[in-house]
C-alpha positions as CSV (number, residue, x, y, z in Angstrom):
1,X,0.0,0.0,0.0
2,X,1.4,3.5,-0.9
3,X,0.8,5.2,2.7
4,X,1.9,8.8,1.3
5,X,-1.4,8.6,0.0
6,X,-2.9,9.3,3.2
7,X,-0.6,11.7,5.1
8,X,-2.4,14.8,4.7
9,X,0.6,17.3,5.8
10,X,3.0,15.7,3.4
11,X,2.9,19.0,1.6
12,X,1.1,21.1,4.1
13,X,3.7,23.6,3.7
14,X,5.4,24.9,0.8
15,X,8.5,26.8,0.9
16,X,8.9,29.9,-1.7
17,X,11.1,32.2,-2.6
18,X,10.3,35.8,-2.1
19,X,11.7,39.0,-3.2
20,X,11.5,41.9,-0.5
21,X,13.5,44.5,-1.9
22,X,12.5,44.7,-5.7
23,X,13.4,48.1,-8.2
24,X,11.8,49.5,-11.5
25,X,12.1,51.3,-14.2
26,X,10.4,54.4,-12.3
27,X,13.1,54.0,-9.7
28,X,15.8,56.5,-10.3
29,X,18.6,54.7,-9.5
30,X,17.1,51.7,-11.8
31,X,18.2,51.4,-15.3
32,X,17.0,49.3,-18.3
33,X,18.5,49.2,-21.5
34,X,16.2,47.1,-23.5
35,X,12.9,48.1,-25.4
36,X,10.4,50.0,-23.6
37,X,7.5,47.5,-25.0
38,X,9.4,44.5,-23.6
39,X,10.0,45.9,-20.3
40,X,7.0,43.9,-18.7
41,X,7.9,40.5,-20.0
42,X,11.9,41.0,-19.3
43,X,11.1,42.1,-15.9
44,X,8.7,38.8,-15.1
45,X,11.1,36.5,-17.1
46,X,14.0,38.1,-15.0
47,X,12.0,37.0,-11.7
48,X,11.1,33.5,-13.1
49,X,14.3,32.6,-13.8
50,X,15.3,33.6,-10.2
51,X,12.4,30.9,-9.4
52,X,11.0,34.2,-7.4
53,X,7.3,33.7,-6.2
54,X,6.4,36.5,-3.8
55,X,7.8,40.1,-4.7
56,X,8.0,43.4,-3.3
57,X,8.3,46.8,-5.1
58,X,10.0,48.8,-2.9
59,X,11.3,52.2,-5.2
60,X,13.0,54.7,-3.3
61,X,10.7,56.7,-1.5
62,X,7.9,56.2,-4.4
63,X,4.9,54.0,-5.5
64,X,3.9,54.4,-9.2
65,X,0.6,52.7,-9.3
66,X,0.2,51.9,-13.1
67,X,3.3,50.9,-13.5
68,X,2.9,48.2,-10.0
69,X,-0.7,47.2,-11.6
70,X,0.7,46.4,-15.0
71,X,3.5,44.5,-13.8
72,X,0.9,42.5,-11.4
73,X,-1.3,41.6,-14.0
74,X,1.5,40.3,-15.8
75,X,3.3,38.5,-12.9
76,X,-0.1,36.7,-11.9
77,X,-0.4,34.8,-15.3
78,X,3.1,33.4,-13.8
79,X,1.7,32.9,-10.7
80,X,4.1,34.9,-9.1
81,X,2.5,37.3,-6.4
82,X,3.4,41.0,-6.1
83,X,3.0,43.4,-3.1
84,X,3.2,47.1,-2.7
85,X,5.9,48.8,-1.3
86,X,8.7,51.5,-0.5
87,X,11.9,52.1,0.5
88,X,12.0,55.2,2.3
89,X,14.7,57.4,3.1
90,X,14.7,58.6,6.9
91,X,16.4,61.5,8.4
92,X,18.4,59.7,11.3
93,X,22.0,58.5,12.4
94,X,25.1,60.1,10.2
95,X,24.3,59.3,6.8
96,X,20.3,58.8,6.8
97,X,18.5,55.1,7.2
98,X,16.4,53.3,5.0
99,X,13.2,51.4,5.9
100,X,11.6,48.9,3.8
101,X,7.9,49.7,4.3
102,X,5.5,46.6,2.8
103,X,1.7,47.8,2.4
104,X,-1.2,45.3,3.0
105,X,-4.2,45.1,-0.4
106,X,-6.3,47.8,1.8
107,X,-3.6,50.7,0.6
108,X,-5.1,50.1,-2.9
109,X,-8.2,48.8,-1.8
110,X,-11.2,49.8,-4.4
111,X,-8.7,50.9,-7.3
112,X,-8.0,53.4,-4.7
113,X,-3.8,54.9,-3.9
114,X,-3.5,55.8,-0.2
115,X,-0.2,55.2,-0.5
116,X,1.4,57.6,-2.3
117,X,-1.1,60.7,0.6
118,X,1.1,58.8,2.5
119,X,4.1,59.4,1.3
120,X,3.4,63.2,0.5
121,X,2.7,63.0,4.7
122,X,6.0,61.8,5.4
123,X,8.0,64.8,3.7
124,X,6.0,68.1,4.2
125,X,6.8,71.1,2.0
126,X,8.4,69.0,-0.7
127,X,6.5,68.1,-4.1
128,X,6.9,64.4,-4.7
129,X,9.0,65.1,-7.3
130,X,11.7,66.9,-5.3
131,X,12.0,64.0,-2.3
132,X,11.8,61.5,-5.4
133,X,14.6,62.6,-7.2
134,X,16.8,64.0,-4.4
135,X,16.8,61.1,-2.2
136,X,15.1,63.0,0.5
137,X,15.0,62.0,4.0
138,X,11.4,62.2,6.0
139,X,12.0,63.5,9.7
140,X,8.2,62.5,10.0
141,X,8.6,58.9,9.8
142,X,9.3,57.8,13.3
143,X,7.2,60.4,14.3
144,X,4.3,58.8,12.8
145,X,5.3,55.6,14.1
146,X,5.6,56.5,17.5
147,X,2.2,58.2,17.5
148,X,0.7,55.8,15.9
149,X,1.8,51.9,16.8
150,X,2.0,50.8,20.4
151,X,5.8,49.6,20.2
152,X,5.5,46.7,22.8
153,X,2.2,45.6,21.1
154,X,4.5,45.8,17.6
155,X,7.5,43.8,19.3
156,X,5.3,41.3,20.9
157,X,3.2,40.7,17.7
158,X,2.7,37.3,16.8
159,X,1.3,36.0,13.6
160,X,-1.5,33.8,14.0
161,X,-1.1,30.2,13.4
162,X,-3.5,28.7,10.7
163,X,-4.4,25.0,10.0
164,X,-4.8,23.9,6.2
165,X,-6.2,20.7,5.7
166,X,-5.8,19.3,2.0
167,X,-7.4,16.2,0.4
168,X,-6.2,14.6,-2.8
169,X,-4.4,17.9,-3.8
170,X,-7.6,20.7,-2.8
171,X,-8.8,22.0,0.5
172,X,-11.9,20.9,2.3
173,X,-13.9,23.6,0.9
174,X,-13.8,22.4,-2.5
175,X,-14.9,18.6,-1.8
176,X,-18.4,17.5,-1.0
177,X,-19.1,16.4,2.4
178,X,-18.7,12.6,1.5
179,X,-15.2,14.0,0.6
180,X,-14.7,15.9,3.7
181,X,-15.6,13.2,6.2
182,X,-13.3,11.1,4.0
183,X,-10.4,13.4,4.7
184,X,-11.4,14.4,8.7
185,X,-11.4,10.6,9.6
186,X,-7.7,10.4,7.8
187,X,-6.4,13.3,9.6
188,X,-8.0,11.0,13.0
189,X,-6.1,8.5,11.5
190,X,-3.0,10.0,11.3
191,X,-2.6,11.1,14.7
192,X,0.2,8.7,15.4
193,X,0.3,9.7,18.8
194,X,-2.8,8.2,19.7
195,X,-2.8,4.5,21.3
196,X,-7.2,4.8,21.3
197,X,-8.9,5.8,18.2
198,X,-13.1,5.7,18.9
199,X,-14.7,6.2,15.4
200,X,-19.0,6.1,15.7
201,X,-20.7,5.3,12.3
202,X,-18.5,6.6,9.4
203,X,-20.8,4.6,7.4
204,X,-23.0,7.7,7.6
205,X,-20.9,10.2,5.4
206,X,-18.7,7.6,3.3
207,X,-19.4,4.9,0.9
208,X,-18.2,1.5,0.3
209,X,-15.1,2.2,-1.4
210,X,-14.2,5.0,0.8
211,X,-14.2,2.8,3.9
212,X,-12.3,-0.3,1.9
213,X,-9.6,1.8,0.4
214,X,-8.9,4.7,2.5
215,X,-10.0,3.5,6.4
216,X,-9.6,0.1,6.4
217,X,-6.0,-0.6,4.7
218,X,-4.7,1.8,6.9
219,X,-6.7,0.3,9.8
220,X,-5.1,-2.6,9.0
221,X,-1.7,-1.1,8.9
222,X,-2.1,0.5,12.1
223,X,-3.8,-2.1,14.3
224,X,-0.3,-3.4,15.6
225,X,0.3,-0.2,17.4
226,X,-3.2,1.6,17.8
227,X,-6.2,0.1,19.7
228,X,-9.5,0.8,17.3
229,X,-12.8,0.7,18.7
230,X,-15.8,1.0,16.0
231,X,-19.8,1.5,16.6
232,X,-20.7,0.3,13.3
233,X,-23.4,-1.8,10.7
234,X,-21.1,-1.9,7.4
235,X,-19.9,-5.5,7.9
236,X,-16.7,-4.5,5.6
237,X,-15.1,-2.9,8.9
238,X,-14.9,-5.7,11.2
239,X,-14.5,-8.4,8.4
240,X,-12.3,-6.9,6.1
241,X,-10.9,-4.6,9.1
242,X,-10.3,-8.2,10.9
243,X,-11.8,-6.9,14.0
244,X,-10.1,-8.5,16.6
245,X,-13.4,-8.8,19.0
246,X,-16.7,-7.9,17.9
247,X,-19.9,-6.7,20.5
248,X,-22.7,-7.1,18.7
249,X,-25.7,-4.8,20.7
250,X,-29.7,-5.2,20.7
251,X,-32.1,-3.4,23.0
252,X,-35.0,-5.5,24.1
253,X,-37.6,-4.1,27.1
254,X,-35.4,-1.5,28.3
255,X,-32.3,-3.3,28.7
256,X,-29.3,-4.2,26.0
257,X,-28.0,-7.3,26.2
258,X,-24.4,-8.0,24.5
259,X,-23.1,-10.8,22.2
260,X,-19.3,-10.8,22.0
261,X,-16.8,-13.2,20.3
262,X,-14.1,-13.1,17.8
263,X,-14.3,-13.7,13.8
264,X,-13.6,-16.9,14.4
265,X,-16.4,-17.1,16.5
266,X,-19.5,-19.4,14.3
267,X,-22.1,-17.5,16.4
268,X,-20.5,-13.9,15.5
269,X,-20.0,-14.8,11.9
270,X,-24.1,-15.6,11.8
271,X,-24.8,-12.4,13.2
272,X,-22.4,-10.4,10.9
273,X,-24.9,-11.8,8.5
274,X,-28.0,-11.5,10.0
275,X,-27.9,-7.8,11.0
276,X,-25.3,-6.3,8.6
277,X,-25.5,-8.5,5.4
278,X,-29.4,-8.5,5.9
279,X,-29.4,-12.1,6.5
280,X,-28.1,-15.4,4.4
281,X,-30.6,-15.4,2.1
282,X,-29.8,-11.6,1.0
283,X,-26.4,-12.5,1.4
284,X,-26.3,-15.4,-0.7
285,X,-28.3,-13.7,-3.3
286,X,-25.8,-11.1,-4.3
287,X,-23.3,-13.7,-4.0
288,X,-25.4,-15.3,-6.8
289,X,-25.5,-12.1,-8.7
290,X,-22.1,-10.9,-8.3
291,X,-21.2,-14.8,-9.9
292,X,-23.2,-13.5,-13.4
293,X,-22.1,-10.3,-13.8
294,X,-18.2,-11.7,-13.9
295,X,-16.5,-11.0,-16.9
């Protein structure tokens, strides 16, 4: 049996390369010799090669909006994601600082530009054009962020953790809920830490072939070193599952009364077909008819 099939996290996470300090054409300090109409396609072929998938415009204190949404539209039939940005000059230590400042979608939320407001903010007095092309340096900037961002709330941020769970290549949301149960009693399955795995009826939510190939060939695998109990009527879990013991149930005048043996057991093998093959007669009857419709 090819068990990769059925560990969910195999590829849970992907690792990708990412590109947080990227330059264009409307960068001074950016040049590009080639044709103007090719600029687009050089550009993504230029990050493609790099095997690039997440990228960052960050132009020296400036955010050219056409230029990012042309170069996005293109990027995305790569599949290559690209995020707004800036590197801004700041007025501090000897020489000046610069901060890499990464903007989330609601900065261009709507078609809108809040970004560049921003950026007008940050150097008051000057046209963009002059702290564009002179490499100035804001004396607002950690102003604003001092005002604005609780610093201990900033250095004590962490990023929420988020759970992905994929089935046969596509998360839950895209599977029916057959599909879903399917992949929910695998991820059960698969919690190797476990030595007691209760599972009530998942009859109820997957078919035949389901249980066979996904639950019970891995039951099977797993029985040395996990204890399984089942509350089920499909007769393919304990029998093809090779229950160990099975406690067959009936309620009678208020009480339940419990018949248990092995598969070995002649008594538990006639009420494995009695109650979940519908009885011998039913049982030898599809017998019959799965005989005629060999090939």
């Amino acid at each position: 049996m090819n068990t990769n099939e059925h560990n969910l996290f195999q590829n849970g996470a992907t690792w990708l390369r990412a590109d947080f300090h990227l330059h264009t054409k409307a960068d001074g300090e950016f040049s590009f010799s080639g044709e103007e109409s090719y600029y687009n396609s050089e550009y993504v072929d230029a990050l493609e090669k790099s095997h690039i998938r997440i990228g960052v415009i960050t132009n020296h204190n400036k955010f050219d909006k056409a230029e990012f949404d042309a170069l996005r539209k293109t990027l995305k039939k790569k599949e290559i994601f690209l995020i707004p940005g800036v590197e801004l000059s700041v007025n501090d230590g000897a020489n000046g600082i610069h901060v890499l400042i990464v903007f989330s979608e609601q900065w261009l939320e709507n078609g809108a530009d809040y970004i560049n407001p921003f950026l007008t903010s940050l150097f008051p007095g000057k046209t963009p054009l002059q702290y564009q092309n002179e490499n100035g340096k804001s004396d607002n900037c950690w102003l604003l962020f001092q005002n604005r961002v609780d610093r201990r709330r900033f250095l004590t941020y962490q990023t929420p953790n988020k759970f992905m769970i994929t089935y046969r290549g596509k998360e839950l949301q895209h599977h029916s809920l057959g599909q879903r149960a399917s992949a929910l009693i695998l991820f059960v399955l698969s919690q190797r830490e476990n030595d007691v795995i209760i599972i009530d009826q998942p009859e109820d939510d997957l078919d035949n072939q389901t249980i066979y190939e996904d639950v019970i060939k891995l039951v099977r695998q797993m029985k040395p070193h996990v204890q399984f109990i089942f509350a089920t009527h499909n007769p393919n879990i304990p029998v093809l599952g090779d229950a160990e013991q099975i406690h067959a149930c009936s309620f009678m005048d208020n009480s339940i009364s419990v018949q248990s043996g092995g598969l070995d057991d002649h008594a538990q093998q006639k009420t494995i077909v009695e109650i979940m093959e519908g009885g011998r007669e039913a049982f030898n009857r599809r017998k019959e008819i799965y005989q005629i419709w060999k090939p």
